[in-house]
OpenMM code with the backbone's topology and positions (N, CA, C; nanometers):
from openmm import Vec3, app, unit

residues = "UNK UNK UNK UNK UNK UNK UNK UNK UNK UNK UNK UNK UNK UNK UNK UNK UNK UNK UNK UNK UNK UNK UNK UNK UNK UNK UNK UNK UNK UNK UNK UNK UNK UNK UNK UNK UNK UNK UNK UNK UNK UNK UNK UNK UNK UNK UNK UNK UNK UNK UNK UNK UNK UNK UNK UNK UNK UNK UNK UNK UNK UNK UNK UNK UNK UNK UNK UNK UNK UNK UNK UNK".split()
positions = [
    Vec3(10.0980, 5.1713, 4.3924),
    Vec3(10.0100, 5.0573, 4.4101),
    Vec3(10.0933, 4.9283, 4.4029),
    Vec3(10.0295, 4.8337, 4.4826),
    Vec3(10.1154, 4.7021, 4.4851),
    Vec3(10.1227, 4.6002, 4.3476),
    Vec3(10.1764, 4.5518, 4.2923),
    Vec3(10.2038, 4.4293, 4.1544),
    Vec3(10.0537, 4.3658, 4.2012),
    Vec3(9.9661, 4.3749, 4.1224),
    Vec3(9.8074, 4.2956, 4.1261),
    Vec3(9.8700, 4.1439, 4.1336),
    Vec3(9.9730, 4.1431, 4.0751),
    Vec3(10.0207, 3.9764, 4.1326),
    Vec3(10.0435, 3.9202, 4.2766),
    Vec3(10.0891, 4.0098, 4.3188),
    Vec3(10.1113, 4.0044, 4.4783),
    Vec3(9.9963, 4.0524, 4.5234),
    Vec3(9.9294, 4.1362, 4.5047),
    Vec3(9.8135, 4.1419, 4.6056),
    Vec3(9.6951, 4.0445, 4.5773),
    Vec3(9.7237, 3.9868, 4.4606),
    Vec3(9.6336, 3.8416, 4.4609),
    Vec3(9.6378, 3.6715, 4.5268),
    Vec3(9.7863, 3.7230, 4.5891),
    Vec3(9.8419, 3.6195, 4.6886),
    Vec3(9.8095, 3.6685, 4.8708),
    Vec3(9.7902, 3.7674, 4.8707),
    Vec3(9.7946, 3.7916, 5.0042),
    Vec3(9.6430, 3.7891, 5.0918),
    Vec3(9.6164, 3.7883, 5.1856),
    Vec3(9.5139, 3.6981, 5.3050),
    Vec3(9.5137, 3.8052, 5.3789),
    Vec3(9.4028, 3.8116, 5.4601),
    Vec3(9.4131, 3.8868, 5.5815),
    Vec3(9.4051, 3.8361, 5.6590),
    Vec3(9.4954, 3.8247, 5.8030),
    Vec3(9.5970, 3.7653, 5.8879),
    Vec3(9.5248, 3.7319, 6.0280),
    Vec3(9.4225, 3.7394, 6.0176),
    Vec3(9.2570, 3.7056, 6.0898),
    Vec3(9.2330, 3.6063, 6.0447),
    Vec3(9.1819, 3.6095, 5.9559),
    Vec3(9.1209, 3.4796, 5.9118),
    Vec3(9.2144, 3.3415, 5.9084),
    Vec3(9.1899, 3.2510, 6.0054),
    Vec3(9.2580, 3.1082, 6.0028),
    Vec3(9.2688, 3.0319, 5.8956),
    Vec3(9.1551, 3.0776, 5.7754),
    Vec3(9.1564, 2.9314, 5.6626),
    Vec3(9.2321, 3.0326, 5.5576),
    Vec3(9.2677, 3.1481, 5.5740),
    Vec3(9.3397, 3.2746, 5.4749),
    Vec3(9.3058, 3.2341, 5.3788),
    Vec3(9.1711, 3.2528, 5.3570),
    Vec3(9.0854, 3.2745, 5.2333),
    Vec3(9.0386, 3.3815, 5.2286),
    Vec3(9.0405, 3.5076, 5.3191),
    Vec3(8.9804, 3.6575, 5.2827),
    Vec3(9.0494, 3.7421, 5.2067),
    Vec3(9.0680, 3.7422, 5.0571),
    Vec3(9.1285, 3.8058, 4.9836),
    Vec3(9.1551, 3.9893, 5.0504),
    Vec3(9.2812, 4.0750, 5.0136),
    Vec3(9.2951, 4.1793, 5.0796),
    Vec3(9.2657, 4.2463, 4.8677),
    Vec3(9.2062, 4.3801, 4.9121),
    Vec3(9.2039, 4.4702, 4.7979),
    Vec3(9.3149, 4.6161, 4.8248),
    Vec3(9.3382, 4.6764, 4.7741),
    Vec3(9.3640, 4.8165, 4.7706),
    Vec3(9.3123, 4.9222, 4.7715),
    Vec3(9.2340, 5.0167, 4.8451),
    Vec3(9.1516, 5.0828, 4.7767),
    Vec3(9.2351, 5.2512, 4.7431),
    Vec3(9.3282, 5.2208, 4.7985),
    Vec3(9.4452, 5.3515, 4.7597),
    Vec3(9.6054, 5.3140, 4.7867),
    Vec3(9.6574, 5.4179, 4.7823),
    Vec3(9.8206, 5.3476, 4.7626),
    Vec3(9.8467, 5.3136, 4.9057),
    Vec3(9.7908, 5.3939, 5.0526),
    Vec3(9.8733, 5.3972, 5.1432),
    Vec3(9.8204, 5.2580, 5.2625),
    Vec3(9.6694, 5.1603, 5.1957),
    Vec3(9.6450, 5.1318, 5.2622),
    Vec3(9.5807, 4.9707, 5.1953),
    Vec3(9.5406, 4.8356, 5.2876),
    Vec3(9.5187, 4.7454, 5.2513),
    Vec3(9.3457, 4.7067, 5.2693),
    Vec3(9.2583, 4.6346, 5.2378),
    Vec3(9.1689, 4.6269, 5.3017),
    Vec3(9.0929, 4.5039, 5.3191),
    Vec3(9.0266, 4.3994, 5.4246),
    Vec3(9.0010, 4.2893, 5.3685),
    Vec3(8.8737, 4.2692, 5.3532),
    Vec3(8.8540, 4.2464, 5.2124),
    Vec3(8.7057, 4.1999, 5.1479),
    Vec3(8.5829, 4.1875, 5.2730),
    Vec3(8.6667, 4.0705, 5.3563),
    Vec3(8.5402, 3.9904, 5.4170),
    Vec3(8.5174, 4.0581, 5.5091),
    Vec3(8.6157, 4.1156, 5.6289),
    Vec3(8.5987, 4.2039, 5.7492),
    Vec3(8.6072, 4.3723, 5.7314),
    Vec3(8.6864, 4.4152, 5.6391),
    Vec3(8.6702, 4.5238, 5.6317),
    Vec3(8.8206, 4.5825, 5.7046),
    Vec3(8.8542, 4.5098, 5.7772),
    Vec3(9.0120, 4.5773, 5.8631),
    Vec3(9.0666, 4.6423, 5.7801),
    Vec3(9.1499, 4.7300, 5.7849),
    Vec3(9.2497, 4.7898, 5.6781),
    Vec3(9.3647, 4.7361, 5.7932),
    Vec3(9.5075, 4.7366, 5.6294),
    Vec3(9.6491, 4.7277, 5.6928),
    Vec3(9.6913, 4.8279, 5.6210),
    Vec3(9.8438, 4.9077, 5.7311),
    Vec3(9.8862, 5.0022, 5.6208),
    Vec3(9.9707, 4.9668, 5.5312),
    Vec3(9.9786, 5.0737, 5.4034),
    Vec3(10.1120, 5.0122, 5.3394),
    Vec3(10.2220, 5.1110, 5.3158),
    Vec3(10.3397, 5.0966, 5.3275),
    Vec3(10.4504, 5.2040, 5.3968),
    Vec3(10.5390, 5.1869, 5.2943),
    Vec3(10.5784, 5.2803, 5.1779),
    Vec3(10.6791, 5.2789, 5.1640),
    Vec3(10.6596, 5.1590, 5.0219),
    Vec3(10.5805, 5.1099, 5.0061),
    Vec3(10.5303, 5.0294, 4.8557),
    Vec3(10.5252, 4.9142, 4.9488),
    Vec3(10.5267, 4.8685, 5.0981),
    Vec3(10.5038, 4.7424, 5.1341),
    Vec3(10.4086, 4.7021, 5.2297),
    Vec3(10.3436, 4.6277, 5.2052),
    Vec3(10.2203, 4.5924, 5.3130),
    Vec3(10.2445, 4.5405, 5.4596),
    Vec3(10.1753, 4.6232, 5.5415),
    Vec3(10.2221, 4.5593, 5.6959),
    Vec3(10.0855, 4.4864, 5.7177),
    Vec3(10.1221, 4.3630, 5.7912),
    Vec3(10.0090, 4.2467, 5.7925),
    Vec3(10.0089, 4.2247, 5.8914),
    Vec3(10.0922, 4.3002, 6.0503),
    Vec3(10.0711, 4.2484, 6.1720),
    Vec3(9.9498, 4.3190, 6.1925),
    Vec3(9.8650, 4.2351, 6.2877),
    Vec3(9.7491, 4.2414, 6.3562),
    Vec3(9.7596, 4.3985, 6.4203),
    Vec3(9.8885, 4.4059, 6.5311),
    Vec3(9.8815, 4.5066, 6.5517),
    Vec3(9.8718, 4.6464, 6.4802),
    Vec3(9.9239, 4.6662, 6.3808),
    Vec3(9.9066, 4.7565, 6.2778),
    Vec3(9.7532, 4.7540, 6.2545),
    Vec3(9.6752, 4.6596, 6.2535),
    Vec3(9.5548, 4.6970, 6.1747),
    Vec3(9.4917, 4.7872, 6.2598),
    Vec3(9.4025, 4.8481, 6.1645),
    Vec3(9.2828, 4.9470, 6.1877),
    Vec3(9.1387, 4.8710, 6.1692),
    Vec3(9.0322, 4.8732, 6.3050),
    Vec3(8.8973, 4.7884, 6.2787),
    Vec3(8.8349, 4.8805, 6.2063),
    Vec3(8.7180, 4.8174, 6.1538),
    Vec3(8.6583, 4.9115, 6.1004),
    Vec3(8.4990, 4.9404, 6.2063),
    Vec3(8.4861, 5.0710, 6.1457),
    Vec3(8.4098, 5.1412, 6.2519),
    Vec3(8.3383, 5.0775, 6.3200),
    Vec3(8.2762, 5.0793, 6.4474),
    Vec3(8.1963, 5.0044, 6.5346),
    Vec3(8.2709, 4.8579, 6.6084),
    Vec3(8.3643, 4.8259, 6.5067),
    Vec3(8.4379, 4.7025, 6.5910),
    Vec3(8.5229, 4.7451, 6.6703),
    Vec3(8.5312, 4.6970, 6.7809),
    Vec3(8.5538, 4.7471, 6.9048),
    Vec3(8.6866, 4.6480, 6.9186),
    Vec3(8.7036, 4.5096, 6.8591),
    Vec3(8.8102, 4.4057, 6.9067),
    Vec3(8.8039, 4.3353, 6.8347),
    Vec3(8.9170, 4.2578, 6.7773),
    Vec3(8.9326, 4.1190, 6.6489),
    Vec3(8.8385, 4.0209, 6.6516),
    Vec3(8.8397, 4.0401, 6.8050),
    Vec3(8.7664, 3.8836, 6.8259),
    Vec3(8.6017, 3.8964, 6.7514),
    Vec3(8.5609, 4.0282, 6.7458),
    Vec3(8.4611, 4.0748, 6.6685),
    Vec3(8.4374, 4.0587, 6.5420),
    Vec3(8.5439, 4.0380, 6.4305),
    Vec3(8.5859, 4.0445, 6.3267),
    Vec3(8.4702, 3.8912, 6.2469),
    Vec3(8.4607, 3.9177, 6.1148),
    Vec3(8.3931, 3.7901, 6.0764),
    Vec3(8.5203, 3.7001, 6.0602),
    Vec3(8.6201, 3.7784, 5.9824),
    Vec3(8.7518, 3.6882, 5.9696),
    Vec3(8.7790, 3.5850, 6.0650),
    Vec3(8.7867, 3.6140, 6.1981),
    Vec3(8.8977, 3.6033, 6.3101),
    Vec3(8.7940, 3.4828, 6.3577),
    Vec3(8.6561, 3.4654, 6.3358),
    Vec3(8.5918, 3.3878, 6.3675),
    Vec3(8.5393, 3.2541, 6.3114),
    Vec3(8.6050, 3.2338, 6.1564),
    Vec3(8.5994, 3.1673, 6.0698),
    Vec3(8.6663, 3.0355, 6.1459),
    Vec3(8.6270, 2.8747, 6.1437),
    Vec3(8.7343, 2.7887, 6.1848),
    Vec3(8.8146, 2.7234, 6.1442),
    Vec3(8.9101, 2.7397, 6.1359),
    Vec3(9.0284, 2.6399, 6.0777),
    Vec3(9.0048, 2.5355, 6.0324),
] * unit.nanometer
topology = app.Topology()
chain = topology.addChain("A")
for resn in residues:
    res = topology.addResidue(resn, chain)
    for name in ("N", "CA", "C"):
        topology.addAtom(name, app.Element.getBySymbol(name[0]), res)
């Protein structure tokens, strides 16, 4: 699992005002509160490119996302 210190700094990479806190809900993976995306995490480190993410079910595209739609 990641240092709760660091995963209390990190955003999910959608959201423009990176205020959607990310949780853990197991070792291999990231998840964000507000949208639900998961990122993986490889090796004890979090991957935060977009491309890596996984939508969550029924979202079809980011642009779908509540995150991704938030405005700057």
């Amino acid at each position: 699992m990641l240092d709760p210190e660091f995963l209390k700094i990190l955003r999910c990479p959608f959201d423009p005002k990176r205020e959607a806190p990310l949780s853990q809900p197991d070792e291999t993976r990231l998840a964000c509160e507000c949208c639900k995306v998961h990122f993986p995490v490889r090796d004890g480190f979090p991957i935060l490119l977009v491309d890596e993410a996984v939508l969550p079910e029924g979202c079809t595209s980011a642009e779908q996302l509540p995150c991704h739609n938030r405005s700057a």
